[in-house]
C-alpha positions as CSV (number, residue, x, y, z in Angstrom):
1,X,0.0,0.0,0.0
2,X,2.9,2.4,0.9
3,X,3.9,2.0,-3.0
4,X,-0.1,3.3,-4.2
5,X,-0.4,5.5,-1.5
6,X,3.0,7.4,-2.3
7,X,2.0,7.2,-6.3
8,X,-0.8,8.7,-6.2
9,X,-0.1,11.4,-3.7
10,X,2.8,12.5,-6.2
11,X,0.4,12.9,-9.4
12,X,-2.1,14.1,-7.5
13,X,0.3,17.0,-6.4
14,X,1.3,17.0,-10.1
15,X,-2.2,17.3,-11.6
16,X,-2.6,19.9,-9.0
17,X,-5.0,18.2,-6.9
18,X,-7.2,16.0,-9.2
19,X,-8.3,12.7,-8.0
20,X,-5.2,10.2,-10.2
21,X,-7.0,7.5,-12.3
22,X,-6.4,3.9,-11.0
23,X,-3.4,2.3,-12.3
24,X,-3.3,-1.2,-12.8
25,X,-1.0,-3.5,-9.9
26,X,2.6,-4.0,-11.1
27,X,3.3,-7.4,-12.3
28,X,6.2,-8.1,-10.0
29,X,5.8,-8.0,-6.5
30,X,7.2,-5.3,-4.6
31,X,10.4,-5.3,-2.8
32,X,9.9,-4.8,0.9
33,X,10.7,-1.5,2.6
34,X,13.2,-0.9,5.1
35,X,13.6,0.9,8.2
36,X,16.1,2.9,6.5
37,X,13.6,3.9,3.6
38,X,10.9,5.0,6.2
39,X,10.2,8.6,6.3
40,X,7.1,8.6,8.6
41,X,9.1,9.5,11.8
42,X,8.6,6.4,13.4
43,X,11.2,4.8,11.9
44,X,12.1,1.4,14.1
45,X,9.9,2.5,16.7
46,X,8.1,-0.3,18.8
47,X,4.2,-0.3,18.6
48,X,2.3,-0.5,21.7
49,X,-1.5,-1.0,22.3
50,X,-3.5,2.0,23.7
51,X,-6.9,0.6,25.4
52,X,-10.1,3.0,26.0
53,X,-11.9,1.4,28.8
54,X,-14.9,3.4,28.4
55,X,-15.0,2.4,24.7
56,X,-13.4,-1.5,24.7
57,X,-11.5,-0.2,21.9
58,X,-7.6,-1.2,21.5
59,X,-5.5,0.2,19.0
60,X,-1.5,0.5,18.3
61,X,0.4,3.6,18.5
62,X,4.5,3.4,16.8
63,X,6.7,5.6,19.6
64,X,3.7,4.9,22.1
65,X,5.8,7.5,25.1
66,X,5.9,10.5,23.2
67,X,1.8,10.7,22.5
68,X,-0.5,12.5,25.1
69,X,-3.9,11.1,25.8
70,X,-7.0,12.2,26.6
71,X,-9.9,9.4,27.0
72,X,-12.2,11.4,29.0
73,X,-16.3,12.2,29.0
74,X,-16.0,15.6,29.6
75,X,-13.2,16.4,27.0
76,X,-12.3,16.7,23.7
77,X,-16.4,16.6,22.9
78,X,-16.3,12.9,24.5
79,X,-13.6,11.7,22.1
80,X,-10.2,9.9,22.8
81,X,-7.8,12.2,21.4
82,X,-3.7,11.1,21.3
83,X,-1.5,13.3,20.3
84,X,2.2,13.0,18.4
85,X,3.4,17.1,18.3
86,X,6.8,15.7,16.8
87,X,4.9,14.7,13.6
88,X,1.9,16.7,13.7
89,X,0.1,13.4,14.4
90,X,-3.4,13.7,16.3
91,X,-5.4,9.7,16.5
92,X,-9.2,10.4,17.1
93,X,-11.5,7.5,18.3
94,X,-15.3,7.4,19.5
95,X,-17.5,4.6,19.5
96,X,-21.7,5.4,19.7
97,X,-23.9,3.2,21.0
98,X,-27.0,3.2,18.6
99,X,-30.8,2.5,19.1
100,X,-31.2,0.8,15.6
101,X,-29.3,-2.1,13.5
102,X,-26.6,-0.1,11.7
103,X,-24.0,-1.2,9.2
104,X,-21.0,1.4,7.7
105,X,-23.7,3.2,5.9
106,X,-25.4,4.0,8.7
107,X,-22.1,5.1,11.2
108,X,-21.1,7.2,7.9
109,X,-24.1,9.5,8.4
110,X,-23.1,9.5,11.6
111,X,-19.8,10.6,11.7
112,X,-20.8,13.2,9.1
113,X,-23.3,14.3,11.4
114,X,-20.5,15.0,14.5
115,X,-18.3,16.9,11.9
116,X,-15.1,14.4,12.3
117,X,-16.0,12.6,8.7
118,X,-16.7,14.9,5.8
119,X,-19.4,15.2,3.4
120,X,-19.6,13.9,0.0
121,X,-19.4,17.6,-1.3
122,X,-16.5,18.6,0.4
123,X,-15.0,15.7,-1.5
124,X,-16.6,16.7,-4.9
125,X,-15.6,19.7,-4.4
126,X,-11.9,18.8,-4.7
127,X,-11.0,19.8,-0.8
128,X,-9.9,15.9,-0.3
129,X,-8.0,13.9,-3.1
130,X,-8.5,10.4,-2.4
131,X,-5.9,7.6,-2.2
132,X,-7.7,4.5,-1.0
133,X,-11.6,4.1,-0.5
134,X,-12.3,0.2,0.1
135,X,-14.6,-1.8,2.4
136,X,-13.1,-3.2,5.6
137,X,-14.0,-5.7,7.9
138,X,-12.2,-4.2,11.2
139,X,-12.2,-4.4,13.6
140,X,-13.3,-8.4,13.1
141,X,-16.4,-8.9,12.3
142,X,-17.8,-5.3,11.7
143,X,-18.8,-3.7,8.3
144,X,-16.5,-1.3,7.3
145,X,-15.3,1.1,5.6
146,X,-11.5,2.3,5.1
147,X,-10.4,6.1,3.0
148,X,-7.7,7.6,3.2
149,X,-7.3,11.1,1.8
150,X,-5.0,14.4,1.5
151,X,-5.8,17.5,1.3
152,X,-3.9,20.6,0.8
153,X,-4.0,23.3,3.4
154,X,-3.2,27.1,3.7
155,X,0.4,27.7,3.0
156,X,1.5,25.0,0.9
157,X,1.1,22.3,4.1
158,X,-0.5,18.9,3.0
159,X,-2.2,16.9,5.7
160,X,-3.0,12.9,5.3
161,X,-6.1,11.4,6.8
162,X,-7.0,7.5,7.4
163,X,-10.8,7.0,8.2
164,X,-12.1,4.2,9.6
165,X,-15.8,4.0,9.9
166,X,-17.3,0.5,11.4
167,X,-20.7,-0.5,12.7
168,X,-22.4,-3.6,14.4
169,X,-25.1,-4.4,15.7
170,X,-26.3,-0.8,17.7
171,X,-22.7,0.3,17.8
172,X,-20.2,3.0,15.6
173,X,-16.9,2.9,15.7
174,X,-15.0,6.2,13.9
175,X,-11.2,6.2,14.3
176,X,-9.7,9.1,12.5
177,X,-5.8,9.6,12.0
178,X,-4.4,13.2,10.7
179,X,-1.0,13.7,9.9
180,X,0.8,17.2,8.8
181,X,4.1,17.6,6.8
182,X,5.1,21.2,5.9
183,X,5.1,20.8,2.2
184,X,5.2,18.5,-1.3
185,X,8.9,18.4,-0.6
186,X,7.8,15.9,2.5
187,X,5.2,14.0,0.9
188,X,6.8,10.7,0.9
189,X,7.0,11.1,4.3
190,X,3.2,11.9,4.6
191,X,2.6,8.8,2.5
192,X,4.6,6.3,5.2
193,X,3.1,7.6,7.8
194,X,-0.1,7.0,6.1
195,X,0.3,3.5,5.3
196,X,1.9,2.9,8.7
197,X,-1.6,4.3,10.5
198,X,-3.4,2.6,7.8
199,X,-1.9,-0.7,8.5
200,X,-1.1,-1.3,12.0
201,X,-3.2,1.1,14.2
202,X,-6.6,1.0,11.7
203,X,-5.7,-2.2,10.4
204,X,-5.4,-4.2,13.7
205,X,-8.0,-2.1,16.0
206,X,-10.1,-4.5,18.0
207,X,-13.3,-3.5,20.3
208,X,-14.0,-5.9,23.1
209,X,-16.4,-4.9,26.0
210,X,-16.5,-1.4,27.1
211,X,-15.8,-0.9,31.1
212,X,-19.4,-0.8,32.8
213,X,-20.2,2.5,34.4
214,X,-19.9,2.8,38.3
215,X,-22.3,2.6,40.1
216,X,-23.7,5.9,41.8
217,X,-23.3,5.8,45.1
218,X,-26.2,6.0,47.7
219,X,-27.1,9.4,49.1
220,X,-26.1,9.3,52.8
221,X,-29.5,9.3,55.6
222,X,-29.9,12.5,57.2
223,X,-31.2,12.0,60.6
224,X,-33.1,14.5,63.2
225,X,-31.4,17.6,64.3
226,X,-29.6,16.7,67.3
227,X,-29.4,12.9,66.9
228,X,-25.4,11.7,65.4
């Protein structure tokens, strides 16, 4: 994927921001990459899982001391938010429990609907140039679906996105990676880190059973004034 990923960053950047045509898969496989090729920042560095108790959701994170967190109810709009500032990397996850059946479709609308995915316009409208758009069954056992998009921003910056919108059952999953490089001149590196996000920390995300609530505690008894 890095191969795709970096190829059709580059003649999107070339065309000037149009959406490149598919290109058939070369013939021969491709050689694998080595830590020495990797531009993403994270070269060699270990992955480690990150769990959301409130959510059940586990994920991998490459360099896993130098991200802060923040898994909170009453931050970041309810969202578990870590953060890379030496690569510009922010990691966004929210899972919503649902009152209906819902599939990807459904978790779509609603992750257009909190702001984090965006609308079918803004893509038409040539704000997002697309690199991969494919269904995916992760975490295991949940319908799918995986894009992963540029965009240029204000100043010549390009930033990378991986989406990763899920449902089952009466439950959405929305993990969101966005990564910043300063210019084209670093879009190689946008592309690794890209297909590094795409394949280990969206790629391998698993929910399990989110922590049950605590319980609220009794309100203490209040007797007569003048009795202890």
């Amino acid at each position: 994927m890095r191969a795709l990923v970096a190829a059709g960053m580059l003649a999107a950047i070339g065309c000037g921001g149009t959406t490149p045509s598919p290109q058939p898969p070369p013939a021969a496989k491709p050689v694998a990459t080595s830590a020495s090729d990797d531009r993403s920042g994270f070269a060699q560095a270990e992955f480690k899982a990150l769990r959301s108790d409130r959510f059940g959701v586990t994920f991998l994170l490459p360099d896993r001391p130098a991200w802060t967190v923040v898994d909170r109810d009453d931050q970041a709009a309810g969202w578990l938010v870590a953060t890379h500032a030496p690569t510009s990397t922010t990691v966004r996850v929210r899972k919503f429990d649902e009152t209906t059946l819902v599939g990807r479709r459904e978790c779509e609308l609603r992750a257009q609907l909190v702001g984090e995915l965006p609308k079918p316009e803004a893509v038409e409208a040539g704000h997002f140039t697309t690199l991969v758009d494919e269904p995916l069954h992760r975490p295991v056992g949940w319908d799918g679906r995986r894009w992963i998009a540029f965009e240029t921003l204000a100043g010549g910056r390009l930033a990378g996105h991986v989406f990763l919108v899920s449902g089952r059952q009466h439950a959405c999953l929305v993990v969101h990676v966005r990564t910043e490089v300063r210019s084209d001149v670093d879009a190689e590196a946008l592309a690794d880190r890209l297909e590094l996000f795409s394949s280990r920390t969206v790629g391998q995300v698993v929910v399990d059973r989110a922590k049950e609530p605590e319980p609220l505690l009794p309100t203490p008894k209040v007797g007569p004034p003048g009795l202890p």
